[in-house]
ROKOL-820952 format. One record per atom (N, C-alpha, C): residue number from 1; residue in three letters; atom name; x, y, z. Coordinates in steps of 0.1 Angstrom, whole numbers, plus 2048, in hexadecimal, padded with zeros to 3 digits. Layout:
<pts>
{NUM; Ala; CA; {X; Y; Z}}
...
</pts>
This chain:
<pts>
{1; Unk; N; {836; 99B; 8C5}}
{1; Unk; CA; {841; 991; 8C7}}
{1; Unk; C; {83A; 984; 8CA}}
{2; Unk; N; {832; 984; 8D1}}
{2; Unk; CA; {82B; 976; 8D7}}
{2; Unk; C; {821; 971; 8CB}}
{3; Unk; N; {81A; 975; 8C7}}
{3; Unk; CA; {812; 978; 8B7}}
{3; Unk; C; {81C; 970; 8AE}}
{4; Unk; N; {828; 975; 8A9}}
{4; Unk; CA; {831; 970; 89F}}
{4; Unk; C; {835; 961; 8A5}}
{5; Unk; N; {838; 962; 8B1}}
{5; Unk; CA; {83E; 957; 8B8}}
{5; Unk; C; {830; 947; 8B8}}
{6; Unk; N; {823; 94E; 8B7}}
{6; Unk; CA; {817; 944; 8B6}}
{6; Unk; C; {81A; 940; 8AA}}
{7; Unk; N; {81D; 94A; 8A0}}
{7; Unk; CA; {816; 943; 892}}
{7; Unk; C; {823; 93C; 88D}}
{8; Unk; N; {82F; 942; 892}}
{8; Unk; CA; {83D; 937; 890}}
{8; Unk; C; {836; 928; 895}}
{9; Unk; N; {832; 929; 8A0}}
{9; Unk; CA; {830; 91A; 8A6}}
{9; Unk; C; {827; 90E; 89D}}
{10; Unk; N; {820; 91C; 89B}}
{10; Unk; CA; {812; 90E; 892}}
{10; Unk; C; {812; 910; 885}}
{11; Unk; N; {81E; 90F; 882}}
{11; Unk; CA; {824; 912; 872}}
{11; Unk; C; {82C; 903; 873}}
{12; Unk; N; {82F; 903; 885}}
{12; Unk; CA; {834; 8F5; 882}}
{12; Unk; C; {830; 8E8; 88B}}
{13; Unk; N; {822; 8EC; 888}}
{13; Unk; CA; {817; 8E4; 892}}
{13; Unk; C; {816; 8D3; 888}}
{14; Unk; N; {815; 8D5; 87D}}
{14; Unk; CA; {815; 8C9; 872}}
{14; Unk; C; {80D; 8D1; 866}}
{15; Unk; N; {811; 8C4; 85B}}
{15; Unk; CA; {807; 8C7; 852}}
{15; Unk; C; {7FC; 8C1; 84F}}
{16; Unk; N; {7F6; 8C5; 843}}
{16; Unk; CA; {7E4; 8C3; 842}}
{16; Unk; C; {7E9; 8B3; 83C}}
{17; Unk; N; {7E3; 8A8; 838}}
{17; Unk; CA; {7E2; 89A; 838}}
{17; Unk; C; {7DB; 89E; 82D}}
{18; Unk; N; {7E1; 898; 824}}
{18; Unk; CA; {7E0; 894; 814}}
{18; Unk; C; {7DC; 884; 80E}}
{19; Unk; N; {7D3; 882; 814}}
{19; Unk; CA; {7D1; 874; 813}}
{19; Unk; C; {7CF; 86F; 805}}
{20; Unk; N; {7D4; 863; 7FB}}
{20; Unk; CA; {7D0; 861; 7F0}}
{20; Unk; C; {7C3; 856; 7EF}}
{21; Unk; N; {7BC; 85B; 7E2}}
{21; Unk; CA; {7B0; 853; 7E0}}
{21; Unk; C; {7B3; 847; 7E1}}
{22; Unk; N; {7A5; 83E; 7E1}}
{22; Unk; CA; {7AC; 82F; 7E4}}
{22; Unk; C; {7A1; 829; 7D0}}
{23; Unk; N; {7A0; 832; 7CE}}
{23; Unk; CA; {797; 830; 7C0}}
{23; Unk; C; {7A1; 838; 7B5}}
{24; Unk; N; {7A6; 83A; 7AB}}
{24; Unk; CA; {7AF; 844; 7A7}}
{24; Unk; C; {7AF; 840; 796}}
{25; Unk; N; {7A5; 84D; 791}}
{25; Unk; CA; {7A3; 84D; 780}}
{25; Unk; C; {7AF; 846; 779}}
{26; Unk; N; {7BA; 843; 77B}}
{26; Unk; CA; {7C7; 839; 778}}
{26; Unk; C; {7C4; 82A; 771}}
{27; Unk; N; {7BE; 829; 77F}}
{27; Unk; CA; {7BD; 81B; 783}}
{27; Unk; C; {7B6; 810; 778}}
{28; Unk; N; {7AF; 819; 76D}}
{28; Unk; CA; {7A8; 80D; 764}}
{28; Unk; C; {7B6; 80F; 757}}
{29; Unk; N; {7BE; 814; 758}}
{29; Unk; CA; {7C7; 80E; 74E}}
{29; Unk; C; {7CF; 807; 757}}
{30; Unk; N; {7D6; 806; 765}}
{30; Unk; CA; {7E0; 7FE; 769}}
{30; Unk; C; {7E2; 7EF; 764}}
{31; Unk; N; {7E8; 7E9; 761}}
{31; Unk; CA; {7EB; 7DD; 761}}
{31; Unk; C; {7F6; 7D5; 76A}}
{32; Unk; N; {7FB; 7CC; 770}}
{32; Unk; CA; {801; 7C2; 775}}
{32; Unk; C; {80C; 7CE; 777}}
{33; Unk; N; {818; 7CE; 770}}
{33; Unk; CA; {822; 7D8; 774}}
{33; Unk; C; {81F; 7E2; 77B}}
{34; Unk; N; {816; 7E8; 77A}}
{34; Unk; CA; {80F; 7FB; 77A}}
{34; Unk; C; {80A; 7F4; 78A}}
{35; Unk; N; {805; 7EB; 78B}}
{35; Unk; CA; {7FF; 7E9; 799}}
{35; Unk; C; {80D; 7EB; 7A5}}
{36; Unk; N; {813; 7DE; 79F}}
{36; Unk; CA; {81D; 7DA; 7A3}}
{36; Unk; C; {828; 7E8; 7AB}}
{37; Unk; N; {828; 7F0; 7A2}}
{37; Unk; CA; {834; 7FA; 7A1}}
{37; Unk; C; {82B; 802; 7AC}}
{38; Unk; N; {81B; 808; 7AA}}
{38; Unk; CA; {81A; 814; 7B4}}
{38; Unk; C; {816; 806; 7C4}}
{39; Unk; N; {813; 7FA; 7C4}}
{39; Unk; CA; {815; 7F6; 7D3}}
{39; Unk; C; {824; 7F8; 7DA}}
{40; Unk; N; {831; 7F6; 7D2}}
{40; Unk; CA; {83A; 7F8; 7D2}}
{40; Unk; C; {83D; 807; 7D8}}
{41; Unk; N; {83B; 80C; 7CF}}
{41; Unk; CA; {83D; 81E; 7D5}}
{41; Unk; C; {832; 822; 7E2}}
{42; Unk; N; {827; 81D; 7E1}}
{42; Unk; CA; {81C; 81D; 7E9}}
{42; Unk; C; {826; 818; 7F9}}
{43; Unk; N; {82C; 80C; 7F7}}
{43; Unk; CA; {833; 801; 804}}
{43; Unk; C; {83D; 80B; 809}}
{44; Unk; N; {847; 813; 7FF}}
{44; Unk; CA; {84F; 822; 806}}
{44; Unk; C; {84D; 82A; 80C}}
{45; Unk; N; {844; 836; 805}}
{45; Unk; CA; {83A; 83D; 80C}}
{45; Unk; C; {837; 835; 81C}}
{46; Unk; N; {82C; 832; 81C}}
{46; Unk; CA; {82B; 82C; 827}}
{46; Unk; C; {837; 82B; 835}}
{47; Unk; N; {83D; 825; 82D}}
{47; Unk; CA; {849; 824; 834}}
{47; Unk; C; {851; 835; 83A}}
{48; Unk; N; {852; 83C; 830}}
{48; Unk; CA; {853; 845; 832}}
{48; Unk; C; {84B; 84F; 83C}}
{49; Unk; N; {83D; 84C; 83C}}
{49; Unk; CA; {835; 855; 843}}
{49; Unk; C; {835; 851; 852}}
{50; Unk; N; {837; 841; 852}}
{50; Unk; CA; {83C; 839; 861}}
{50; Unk; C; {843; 845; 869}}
{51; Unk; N; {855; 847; 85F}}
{51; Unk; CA; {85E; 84C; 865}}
{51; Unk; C; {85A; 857; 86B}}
{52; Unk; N; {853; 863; 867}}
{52; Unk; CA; {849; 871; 862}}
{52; Unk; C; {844; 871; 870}}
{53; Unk; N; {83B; 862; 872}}
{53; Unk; CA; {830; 862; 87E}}
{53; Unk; C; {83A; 861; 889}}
{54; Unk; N; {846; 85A; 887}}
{54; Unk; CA; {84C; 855; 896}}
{54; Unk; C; {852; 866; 89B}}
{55; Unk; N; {857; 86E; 892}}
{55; Unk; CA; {85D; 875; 894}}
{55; Unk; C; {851; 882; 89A}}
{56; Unk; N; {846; 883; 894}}
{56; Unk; CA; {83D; 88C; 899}}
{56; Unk; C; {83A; 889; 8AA}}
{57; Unk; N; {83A; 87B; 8AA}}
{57; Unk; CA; {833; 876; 8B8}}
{57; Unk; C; {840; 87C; 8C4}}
{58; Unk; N; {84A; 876; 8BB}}
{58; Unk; CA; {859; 880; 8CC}}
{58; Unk; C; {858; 88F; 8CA}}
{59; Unk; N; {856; 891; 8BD}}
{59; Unk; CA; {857; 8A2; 8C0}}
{59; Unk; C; {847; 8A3; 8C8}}
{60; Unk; N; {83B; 8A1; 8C4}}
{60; Unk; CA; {833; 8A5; 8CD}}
{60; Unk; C; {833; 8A0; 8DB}}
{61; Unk; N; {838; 896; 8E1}}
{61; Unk; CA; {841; 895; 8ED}}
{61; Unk; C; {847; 8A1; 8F1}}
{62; Unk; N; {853; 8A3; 8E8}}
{62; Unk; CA; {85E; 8AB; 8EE}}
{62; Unk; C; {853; 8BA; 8F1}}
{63; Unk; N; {850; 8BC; 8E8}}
{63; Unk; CA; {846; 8C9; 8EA}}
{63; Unk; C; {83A; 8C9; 8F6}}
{64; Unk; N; {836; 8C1; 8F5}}
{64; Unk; CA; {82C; 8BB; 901}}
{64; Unk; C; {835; 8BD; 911}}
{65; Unk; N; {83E; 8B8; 90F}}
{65; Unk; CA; {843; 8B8; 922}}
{65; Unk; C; {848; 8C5; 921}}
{66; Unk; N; {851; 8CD; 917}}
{66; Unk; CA; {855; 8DA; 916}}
{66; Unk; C; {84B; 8E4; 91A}}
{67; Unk; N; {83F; 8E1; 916}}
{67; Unk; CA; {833; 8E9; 913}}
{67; Unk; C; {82E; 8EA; 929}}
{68; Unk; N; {831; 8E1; 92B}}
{68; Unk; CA; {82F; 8E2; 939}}
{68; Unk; C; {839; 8EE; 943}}
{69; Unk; N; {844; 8F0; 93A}}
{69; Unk; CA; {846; 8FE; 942}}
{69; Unk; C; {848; 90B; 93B}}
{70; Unk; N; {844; 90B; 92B}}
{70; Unk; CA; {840; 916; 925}}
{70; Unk; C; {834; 914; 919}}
{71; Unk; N; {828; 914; 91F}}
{71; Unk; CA; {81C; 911; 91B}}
{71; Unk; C; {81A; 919; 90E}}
{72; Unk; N; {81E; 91F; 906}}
{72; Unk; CA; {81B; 922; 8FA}}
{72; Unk; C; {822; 91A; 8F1}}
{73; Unk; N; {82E; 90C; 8F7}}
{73; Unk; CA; {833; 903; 8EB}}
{73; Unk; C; {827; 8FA; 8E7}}
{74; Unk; N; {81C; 8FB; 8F0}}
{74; Unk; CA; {814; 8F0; 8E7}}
{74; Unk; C; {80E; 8F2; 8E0}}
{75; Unk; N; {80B; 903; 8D8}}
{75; Unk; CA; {808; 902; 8CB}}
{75; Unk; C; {80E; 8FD; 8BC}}
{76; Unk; N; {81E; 8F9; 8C4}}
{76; Unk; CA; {823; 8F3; 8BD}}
{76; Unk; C; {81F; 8E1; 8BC}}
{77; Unk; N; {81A; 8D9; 8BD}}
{77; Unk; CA; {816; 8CF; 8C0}}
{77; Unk; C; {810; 8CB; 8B4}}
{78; Unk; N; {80E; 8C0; 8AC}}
{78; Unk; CA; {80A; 8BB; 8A1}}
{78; Unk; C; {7FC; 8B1; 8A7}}
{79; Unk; N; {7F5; 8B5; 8A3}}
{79; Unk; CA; {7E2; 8AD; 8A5}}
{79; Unk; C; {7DD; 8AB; 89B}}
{80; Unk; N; {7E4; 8AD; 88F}}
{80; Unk; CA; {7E0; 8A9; 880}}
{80; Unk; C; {7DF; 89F; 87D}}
{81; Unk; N; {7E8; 892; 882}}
{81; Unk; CA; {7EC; 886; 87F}}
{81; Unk; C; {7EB; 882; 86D}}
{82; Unk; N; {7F4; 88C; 865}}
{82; Unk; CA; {7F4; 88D; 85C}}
{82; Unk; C; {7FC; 880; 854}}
{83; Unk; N; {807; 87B; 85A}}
{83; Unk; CA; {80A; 870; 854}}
{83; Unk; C; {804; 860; 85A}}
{84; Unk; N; {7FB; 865; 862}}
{84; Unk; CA; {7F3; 855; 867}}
{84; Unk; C; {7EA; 858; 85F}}
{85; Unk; N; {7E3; 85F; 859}}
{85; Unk; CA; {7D3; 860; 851}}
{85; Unk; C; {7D9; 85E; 83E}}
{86; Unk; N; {7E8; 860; 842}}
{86; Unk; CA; {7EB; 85C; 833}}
{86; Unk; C; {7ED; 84C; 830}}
{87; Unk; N; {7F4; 84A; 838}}
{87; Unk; CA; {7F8; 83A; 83A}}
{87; Unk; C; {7EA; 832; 83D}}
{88; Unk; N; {7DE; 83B; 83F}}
{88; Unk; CA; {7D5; 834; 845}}
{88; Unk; C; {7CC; 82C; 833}}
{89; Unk; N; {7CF; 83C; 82F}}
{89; Unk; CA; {7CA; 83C; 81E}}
{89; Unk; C; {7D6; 834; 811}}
{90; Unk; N; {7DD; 837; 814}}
{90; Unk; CA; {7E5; 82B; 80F}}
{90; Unk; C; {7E3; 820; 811}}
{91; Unk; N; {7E2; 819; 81C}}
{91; Unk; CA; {7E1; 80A; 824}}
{91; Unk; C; {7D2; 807; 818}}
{92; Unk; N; {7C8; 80F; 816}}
{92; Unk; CA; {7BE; 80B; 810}}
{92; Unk; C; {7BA; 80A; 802}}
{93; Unk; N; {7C7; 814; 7FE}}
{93; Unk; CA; {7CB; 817; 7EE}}
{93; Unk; C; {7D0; 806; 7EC}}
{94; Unk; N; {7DA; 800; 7F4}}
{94; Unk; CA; {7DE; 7F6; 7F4}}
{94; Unk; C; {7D4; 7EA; 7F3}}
{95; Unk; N; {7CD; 7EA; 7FD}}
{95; Unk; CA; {7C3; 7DC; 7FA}}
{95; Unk; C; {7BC; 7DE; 7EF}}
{96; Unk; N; {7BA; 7EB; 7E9}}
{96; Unk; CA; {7B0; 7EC; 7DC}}
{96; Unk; C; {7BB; 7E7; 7CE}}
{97; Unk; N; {7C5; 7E7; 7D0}}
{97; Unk; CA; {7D0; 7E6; 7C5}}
{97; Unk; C; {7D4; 7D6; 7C6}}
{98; Unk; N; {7D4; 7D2; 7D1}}
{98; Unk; CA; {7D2; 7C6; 7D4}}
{98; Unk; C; {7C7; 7B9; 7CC}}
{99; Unk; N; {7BD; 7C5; 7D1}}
{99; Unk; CA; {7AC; 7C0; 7C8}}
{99; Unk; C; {7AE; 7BF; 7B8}}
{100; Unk; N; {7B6; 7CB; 7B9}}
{100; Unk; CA; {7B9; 7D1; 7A8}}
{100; Unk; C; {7C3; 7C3; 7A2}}
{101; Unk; N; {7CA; 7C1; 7A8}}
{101; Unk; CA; {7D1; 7B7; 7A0}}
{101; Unk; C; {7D2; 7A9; 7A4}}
{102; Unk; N; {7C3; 7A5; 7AD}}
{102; Unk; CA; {7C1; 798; 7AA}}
{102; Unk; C; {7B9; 797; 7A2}}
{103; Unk; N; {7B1; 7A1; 79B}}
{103; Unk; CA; {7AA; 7A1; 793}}
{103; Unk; C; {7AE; 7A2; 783}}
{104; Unk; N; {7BB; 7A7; 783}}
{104; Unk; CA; {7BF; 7AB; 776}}
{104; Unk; C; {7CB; 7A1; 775}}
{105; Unk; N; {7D0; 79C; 782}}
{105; Unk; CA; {7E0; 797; 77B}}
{105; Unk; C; {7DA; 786; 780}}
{106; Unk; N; {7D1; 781; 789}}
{106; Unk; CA; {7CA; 777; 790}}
{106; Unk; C; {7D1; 773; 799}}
{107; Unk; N; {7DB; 77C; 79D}}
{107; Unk; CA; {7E4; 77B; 7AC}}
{107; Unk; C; {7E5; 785; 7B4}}
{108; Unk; N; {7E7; 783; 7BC}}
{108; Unk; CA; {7ED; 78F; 7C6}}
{108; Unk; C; {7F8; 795; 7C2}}
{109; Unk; N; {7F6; 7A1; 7C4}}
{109; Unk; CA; {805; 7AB; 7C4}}
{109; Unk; C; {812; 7A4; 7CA}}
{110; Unk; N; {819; 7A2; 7C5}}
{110; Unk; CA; {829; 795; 7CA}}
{110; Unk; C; {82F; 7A0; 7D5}}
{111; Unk; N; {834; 79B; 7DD}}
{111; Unk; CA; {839; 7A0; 7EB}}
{111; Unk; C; {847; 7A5; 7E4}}
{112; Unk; N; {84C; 7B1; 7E2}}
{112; Unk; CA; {85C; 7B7; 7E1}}
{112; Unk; C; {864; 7AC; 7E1}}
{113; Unk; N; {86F; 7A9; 7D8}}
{113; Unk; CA; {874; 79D; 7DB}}
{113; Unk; C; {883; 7A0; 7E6}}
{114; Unk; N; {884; 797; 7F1}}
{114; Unk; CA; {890; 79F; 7FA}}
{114; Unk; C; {89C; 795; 7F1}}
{115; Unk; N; {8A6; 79E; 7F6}}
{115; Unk; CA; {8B9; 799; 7F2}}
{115; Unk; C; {8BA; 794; 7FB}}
{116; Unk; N; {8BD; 787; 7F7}}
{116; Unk; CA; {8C3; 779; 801}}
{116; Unk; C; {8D4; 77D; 7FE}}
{117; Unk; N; {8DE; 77D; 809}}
{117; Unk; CA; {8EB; 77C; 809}}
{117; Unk; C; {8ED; 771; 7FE}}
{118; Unk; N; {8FC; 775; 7F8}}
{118; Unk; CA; {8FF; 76B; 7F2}}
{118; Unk; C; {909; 762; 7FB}}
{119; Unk; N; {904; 756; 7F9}}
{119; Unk; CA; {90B; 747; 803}}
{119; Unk; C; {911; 740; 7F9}}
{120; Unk; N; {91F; 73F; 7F9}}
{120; Unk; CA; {924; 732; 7F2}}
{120; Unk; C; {91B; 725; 7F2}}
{121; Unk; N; {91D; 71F; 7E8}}
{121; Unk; CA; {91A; 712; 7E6}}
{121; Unk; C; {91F; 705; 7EF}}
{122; Unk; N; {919; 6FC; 7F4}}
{122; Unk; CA; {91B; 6F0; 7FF}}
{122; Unk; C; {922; 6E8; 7F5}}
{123; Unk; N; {92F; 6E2; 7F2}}
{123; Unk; CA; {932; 6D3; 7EA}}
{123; Unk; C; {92E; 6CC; 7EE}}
{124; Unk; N; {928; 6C4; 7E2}}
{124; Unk; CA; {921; 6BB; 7EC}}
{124; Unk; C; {926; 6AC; 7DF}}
{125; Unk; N; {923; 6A0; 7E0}}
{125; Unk; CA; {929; 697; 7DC}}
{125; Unk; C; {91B; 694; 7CF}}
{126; Unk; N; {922; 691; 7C3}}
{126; Unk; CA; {917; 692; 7B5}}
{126; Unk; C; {90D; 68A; 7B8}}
{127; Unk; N; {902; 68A; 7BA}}
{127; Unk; CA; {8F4; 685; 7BA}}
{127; Unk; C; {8F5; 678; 7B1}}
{128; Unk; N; {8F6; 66A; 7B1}}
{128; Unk; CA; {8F5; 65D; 7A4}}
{128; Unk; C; {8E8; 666; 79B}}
{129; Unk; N; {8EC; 660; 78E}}
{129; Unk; CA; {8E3; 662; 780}}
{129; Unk; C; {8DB; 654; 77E}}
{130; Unk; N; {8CF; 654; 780}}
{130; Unk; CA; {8C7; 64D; 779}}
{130; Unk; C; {8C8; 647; 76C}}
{131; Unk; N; {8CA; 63E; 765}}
{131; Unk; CA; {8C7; 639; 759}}
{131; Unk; C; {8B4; 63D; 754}}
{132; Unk; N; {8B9; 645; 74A}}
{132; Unk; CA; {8A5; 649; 743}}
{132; Unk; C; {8A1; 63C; 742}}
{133; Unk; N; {894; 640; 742}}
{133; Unk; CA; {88E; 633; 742}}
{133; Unk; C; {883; 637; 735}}
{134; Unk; N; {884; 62E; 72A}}
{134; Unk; CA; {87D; 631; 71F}}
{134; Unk; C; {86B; 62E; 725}}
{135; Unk; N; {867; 63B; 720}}
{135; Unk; CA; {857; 63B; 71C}}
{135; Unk; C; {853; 641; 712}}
{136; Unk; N; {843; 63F; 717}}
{136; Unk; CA; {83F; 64A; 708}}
{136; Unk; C; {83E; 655; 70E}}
{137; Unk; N; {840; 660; 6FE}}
{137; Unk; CA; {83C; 66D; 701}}
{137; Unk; C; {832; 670; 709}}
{138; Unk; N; {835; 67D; 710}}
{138; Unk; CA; {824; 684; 716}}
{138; Unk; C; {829; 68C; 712}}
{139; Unk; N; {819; 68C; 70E}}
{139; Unk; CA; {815; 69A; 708}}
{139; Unk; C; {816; 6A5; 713}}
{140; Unk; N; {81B; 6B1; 70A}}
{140; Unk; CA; {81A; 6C0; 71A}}
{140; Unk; C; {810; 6C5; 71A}}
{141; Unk; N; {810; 6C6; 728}}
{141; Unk; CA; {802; 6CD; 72B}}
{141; Unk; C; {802; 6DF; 72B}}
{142; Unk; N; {7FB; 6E4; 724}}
{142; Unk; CA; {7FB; 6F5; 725}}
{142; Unk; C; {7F4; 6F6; 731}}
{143; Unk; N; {7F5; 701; 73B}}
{143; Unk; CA; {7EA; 703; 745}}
{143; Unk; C; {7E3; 70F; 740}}
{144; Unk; N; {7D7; 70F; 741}}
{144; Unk; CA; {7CF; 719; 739}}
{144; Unk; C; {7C7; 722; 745}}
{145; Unk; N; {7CE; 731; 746}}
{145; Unk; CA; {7CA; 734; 74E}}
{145; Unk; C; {7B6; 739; 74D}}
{146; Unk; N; {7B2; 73D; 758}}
{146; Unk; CA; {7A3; 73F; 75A}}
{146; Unk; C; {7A0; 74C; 753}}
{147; Unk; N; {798; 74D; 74D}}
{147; Unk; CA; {792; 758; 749}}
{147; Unk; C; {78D; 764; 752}}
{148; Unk; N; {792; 76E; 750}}
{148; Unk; CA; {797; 775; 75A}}
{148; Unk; C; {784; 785; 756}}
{149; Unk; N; {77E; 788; 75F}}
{149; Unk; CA; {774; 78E; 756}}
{149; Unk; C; {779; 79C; 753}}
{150; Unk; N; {772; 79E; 748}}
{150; Unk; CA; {778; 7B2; 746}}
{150; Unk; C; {770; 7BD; 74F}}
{151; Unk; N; {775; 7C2; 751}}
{151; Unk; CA; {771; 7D0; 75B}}
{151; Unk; C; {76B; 7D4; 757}}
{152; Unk; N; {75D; 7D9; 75F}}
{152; Unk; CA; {753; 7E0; 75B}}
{152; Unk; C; {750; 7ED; 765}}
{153; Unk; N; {746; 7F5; 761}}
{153; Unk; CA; {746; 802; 76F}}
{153; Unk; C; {73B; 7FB; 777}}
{154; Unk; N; {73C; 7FD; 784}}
{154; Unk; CA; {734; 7F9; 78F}}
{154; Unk; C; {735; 804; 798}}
{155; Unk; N; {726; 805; 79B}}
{155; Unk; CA; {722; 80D; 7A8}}
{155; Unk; C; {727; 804; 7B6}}
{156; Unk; N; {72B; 80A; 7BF}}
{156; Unk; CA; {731; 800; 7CE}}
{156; Unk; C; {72E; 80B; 7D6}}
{157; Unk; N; {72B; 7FF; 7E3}}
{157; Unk; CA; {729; 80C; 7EF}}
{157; Unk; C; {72F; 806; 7FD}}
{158; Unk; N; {734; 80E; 801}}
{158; Unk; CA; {73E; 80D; 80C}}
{158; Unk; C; {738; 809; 817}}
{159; Unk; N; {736; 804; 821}}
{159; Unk; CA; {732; 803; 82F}}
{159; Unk; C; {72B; 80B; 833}}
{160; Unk; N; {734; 818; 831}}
{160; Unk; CA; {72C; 824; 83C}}
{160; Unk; C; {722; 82B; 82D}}
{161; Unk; N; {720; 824; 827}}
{161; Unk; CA; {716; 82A; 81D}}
{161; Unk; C; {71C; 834; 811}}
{162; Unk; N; {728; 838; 80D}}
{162; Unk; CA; {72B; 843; 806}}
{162; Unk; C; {72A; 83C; 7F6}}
{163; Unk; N; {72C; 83B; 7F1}}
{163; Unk; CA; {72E; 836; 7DF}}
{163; Unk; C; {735; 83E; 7D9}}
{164; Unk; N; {738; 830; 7CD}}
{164; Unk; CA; {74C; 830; 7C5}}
{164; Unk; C; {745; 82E; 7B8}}
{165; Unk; N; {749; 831; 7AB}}
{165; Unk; CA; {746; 828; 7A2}}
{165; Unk; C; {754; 828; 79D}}
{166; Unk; N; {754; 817; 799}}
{166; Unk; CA; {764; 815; 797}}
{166; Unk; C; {763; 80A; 78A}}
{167; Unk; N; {771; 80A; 787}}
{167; Unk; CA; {76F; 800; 777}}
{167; Unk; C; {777; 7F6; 780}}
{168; Unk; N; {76E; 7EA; 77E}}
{168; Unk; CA; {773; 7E0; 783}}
{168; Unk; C; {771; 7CE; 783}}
{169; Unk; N; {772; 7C6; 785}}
{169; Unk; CA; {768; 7BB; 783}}
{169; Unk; C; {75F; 7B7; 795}}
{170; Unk; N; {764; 7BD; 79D}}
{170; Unk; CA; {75F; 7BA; 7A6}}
{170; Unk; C; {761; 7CC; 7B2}}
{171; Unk; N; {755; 7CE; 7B9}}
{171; Unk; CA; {758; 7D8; 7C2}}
{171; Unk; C; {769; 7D2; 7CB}}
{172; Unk; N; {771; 7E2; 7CF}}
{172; Unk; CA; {777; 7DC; 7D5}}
{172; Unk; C; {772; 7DC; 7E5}}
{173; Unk; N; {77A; 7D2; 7EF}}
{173; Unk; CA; {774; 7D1; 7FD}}
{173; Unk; C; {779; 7DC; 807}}
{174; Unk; N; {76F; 7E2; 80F}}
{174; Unk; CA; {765; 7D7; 812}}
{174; Unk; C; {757; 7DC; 80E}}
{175; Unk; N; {758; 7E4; 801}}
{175; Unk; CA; {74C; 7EB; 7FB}}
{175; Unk; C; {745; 7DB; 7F6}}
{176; Unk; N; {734; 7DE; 7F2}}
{176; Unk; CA; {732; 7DA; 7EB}}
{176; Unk; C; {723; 7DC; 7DC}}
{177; Unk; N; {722; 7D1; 7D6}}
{177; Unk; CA; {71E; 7DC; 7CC}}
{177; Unk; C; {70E; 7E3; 7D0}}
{178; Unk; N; {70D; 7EF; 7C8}}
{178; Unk; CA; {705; 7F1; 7CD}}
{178; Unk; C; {6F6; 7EB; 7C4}}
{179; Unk; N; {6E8; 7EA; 7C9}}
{179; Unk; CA; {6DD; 7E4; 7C1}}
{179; Unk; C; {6D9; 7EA; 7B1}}
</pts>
């Protein structure tokens, strides 16, 4: 009975942390949308695993002060911190995707755009019109963006020494390349 009653507990102690790579065989076809869309899903998640963590931390509370008058609930207790080691690997999937599409799109990944309420319009009294004033044409200017370089594979090495090879124009941070 006590046997069944342990392994019930730490069946629901947490689960094992699934962390995703921050390098991912994908990543040399993505382009500008493809970026866009997994930081997007990447920004949910996250969000999701927040909720995951807050809820782990009261139940291991609740279990924790419980456990002070029947000492076998703290095998029930979560020490995996399975959705903080996910979020932790996300958060870095992020800055590399980040890397990823200043390099490919020459901006930053654009922040979700939020819904502004809709506000009536202010009346407001007609602006006077200028009379044109004749000149000469100008010529239009094209803006011609920078030449952007093509991806190539690079060896990079991480801080604490580990090594990546990745297709890219630049290691991403805070690796760097290796000699």
């Amino acid at each position: 009975m006590t046997a069944a009653l342990m392994v019930g507990l730490a069946g629901c102690a947490g689960r094992a942390p699934a962390p995703v790579a921050v390098v991912q065989a994908q990543d040399r076809y993505m382009d500008c949308a493809a970026i866009n869309a997994e930081v997007q899903a990447n920004n949910k998640r996250i969000s999701e695993l927040g909720s995951e963590e807050g809820k782990k931390v009261a139940q291991n509370v609740i279990v924790g002060a419980a456990g002070v008058l029947i000492p076998i609930l703290w095998f029930g207790m979560d020490f995996q911190n399975a959705a903080g080691k996910e979020v932790a690997a996300l958060q870095s999937r992020q800055q590399y995707l980040a890397t990823l599409a200043e390099q490919r799109c020459g901006a930053v990944v654009p922040v979700p755009i939020q819904s502004i309420p809709d506000v009536p319009p202010v009346p407001s009294a007609p602006a006077p019109v200028a009379a044109p004033v004749p000149s000469e044409p100008v010529p239009a200017v094209v803006p011609v963006a920078a030449p952007v370089p093509a991806p190539r594979e690079l060896d990079c090495i991480d801080p604490d020494g580990s090594k990546m090879r990745v297709v890219a124009t630049a290691c991403p941070p805070p690796s760097t390349p290796a000699p």
